[in-house]
BALO-447687 format. One line per field, with one value per atom (N, C-alpha, C): residue number from 1; residue in three letters; atom name; x, y, z. Coordinates in Angstrom, 2 decimals. Example, Ala and Ser with C-alpha at 12.3 -4.5 7.8 and 13.67 -1.06 7.14 Angstrom:
BEGIN
k	c(1, 1, 1, 2, 2, 2)
r	c(ALA, ALA, ALA, SER, SER, SER)
a	c(N, CA, C, N, CA, C)
xx	c(13.19, 12.30, 13.20, 12.85, 13.67, 12.90)
yy	c(-5.69, -4.50, -3.30, -2.25, -1.06, 0.03)
zz	c(7.80, 7.80, 7.80, 7.08, 7.14, 7.87)
//
This chain:
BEGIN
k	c(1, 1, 1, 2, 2, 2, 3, 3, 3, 4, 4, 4, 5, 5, 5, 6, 6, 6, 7, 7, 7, 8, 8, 8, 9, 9, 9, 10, 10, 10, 11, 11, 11, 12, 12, 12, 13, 13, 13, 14, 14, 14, 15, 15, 15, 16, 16, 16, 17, 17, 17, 18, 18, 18, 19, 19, 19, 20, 20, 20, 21, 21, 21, 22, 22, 22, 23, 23, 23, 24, 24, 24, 25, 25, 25, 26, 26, 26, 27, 27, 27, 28, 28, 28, 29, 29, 29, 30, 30, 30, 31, 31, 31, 32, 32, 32, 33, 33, 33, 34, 34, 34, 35, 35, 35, 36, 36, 36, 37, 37, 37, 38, 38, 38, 39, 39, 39, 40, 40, 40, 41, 41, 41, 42, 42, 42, 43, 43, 43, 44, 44, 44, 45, 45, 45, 46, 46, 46, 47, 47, 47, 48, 48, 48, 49, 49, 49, 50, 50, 50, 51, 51, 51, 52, 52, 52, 53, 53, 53, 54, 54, 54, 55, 55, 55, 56, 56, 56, 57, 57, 57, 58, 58, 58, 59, 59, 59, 60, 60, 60, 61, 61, 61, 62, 62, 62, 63, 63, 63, 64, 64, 64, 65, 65, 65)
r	c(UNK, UNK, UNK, UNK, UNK, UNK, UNK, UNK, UNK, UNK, UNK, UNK, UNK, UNK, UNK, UNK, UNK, UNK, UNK, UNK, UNK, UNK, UNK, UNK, UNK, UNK, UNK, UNK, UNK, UNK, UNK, UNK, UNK, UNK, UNK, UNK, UNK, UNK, UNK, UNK, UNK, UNK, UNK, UNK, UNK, UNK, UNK, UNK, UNK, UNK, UNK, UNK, UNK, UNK, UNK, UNK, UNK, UNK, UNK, UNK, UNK, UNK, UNK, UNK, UNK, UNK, UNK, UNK, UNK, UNK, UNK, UNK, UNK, UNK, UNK, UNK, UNK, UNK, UNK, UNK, UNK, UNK, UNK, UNK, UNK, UNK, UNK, UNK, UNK, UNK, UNK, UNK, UNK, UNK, UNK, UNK, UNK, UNK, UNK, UNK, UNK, UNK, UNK, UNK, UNK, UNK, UNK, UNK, UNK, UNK, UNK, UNK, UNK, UNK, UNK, UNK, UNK, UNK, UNK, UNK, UNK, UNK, UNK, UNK, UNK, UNK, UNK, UNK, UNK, UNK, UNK, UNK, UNK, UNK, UNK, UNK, UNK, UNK, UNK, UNK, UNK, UNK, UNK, UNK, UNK, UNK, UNK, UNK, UNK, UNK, UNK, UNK, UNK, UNK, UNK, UNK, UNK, UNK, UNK, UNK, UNK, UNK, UNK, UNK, UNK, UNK, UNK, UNK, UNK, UNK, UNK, UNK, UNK, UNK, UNK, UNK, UNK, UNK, UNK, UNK, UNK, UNK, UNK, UNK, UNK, UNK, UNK, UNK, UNK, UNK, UNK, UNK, UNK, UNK, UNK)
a	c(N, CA, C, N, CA, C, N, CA, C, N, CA, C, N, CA, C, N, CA, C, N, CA, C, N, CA, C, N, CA, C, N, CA, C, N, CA, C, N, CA, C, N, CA, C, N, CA, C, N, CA, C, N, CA, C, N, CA, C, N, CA, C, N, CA, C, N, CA, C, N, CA, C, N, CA, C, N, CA, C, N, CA, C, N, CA, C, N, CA, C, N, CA, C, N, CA, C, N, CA, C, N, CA, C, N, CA, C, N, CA, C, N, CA, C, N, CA, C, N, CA, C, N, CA, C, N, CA, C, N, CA, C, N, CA, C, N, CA, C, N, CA, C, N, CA, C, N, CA, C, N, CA, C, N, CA, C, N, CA, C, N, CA, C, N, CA, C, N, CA, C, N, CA, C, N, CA, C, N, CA, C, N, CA, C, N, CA, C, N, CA, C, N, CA, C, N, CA, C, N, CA, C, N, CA, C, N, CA, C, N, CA, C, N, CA, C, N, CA, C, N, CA, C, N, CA, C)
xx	c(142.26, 141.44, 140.79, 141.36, 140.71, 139.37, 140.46, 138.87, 137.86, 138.19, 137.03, 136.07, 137.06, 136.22, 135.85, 136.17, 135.16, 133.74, 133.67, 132.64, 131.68, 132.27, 131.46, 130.65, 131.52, 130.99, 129.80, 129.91, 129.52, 128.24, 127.68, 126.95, 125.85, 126.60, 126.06, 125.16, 126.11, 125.68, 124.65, 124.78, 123.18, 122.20, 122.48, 121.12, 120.14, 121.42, 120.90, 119.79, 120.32, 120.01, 118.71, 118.51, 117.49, 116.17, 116.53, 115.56, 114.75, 115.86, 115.12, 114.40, 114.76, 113.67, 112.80, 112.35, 110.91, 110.51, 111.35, 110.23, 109.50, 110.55, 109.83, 108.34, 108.53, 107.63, 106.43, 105.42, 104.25, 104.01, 103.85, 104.32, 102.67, 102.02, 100.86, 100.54, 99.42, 99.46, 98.05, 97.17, 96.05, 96.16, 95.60, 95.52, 94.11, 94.64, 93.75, 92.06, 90.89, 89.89, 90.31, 89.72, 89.53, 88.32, 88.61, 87.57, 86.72, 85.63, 85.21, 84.46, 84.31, 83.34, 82.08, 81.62, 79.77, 79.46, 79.23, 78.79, 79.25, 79.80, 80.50, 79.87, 79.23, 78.83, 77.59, 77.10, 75.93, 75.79, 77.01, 77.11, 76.89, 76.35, 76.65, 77.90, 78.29, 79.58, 79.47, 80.72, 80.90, 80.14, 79.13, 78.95, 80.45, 79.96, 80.90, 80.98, 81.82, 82.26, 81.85, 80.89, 80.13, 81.07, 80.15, 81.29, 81.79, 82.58, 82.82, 82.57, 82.48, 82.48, 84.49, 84.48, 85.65, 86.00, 87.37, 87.55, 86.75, 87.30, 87.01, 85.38, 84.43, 82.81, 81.98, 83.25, 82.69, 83.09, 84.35, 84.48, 83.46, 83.01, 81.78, 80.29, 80.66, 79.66, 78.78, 80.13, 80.14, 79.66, 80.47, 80.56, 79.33, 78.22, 77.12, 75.39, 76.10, 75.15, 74.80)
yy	c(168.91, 169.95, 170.80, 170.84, 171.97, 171.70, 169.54, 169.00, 169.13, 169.09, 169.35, 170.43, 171.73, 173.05, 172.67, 172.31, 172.30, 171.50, 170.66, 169.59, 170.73, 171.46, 171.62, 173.27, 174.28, 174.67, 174.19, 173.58, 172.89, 172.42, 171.94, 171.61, 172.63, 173.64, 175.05, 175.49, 175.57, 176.04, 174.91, 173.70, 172.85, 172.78, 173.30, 173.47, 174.89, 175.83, 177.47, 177.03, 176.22, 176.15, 175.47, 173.94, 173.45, 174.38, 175.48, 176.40, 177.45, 177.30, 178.89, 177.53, 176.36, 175.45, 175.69, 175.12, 174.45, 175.77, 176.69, 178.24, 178.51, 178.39, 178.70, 177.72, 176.64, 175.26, 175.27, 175.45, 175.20, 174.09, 173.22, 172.11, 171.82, 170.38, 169.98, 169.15, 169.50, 168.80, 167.40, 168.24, 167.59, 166.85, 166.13, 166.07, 167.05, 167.51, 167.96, 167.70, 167.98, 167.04, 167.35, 166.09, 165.94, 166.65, 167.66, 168.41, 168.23, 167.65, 167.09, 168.32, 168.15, 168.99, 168.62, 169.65, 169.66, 168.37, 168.25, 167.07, 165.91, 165.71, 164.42, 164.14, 165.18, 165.14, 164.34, 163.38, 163.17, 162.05, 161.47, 160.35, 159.01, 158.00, 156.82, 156.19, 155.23, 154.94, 153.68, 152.71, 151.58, 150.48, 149.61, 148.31, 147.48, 146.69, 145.84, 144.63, 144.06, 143.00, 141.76, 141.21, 140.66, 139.14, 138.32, 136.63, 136.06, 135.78, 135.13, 136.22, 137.32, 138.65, 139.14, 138.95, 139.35, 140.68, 141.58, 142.86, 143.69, 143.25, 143.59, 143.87, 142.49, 142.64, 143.69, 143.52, 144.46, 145.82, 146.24, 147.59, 148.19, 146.99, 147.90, 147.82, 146.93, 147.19, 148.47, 149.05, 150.14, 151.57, 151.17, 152.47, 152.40, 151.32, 151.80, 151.30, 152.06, 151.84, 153.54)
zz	c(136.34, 136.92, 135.81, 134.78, 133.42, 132.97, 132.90, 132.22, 133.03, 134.42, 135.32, 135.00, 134.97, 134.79, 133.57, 132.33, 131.56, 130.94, 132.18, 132.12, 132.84, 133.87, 134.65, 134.29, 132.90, 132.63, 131.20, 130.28, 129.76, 130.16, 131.13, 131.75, 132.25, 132.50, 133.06, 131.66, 130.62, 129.49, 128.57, 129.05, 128.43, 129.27, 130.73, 131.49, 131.44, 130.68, 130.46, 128.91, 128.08, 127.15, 127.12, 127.90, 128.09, 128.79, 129.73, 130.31, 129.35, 128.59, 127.02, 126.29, 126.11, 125.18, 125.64, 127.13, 127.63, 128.03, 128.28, 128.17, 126.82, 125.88, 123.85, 123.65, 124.43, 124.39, 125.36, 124.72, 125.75, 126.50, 127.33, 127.72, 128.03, 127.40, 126.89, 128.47, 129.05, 130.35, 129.54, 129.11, 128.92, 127.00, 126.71, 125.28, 124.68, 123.59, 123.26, 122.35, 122.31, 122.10, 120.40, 120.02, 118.41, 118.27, 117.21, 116.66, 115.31, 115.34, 113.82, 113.44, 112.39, 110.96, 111.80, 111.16, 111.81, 110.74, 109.35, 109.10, 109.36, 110.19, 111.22, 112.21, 112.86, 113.89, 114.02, 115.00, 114.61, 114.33, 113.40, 112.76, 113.73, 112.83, 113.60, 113.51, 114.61, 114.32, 113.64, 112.94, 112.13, 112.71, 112.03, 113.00, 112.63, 113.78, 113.58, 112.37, 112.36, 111.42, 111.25, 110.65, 110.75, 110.62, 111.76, 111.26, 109.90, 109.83, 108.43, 107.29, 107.62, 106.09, 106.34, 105.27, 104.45, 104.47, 104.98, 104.85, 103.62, 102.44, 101.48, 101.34, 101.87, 101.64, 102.83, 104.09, 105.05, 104.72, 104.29, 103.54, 102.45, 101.74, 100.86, 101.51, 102.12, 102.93, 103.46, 103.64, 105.01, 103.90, 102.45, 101.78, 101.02, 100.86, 100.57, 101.35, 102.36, 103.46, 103.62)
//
């Protein structure tokens, strides 16, 4: 019977505890938007990868375009 009572306060005292977390914790319903730099903005995005080009030739590709 003790161990009883003390499961059962125990329990009391990680559900008191779990209530002060998720109160301290803002709880995220939505994700939030990615915010870019104004000179980001605007940008075009990557073409794609051209057949038979190589990471390496499509990476420089990209960096002097």
């Amino acid at each position: 019977m003790e161990m009883m009572n003390r499961a059962i306060e125990d329990a009391s005292d990680f559900s008191e505890m779990l209530k002060k977390i998720e109160e301290a914790v803002p709880v995220r319903t939505k994700r939030s938007k990615l915010q870019l730099p104004e000179h980001l903005k605007g940008t075009d995005p990557k073409p794609p990868q051209r057949a038979g080009e190589t990471l390496k030739d499509y990476r420089r590709r990209l960096l002097c375009r």
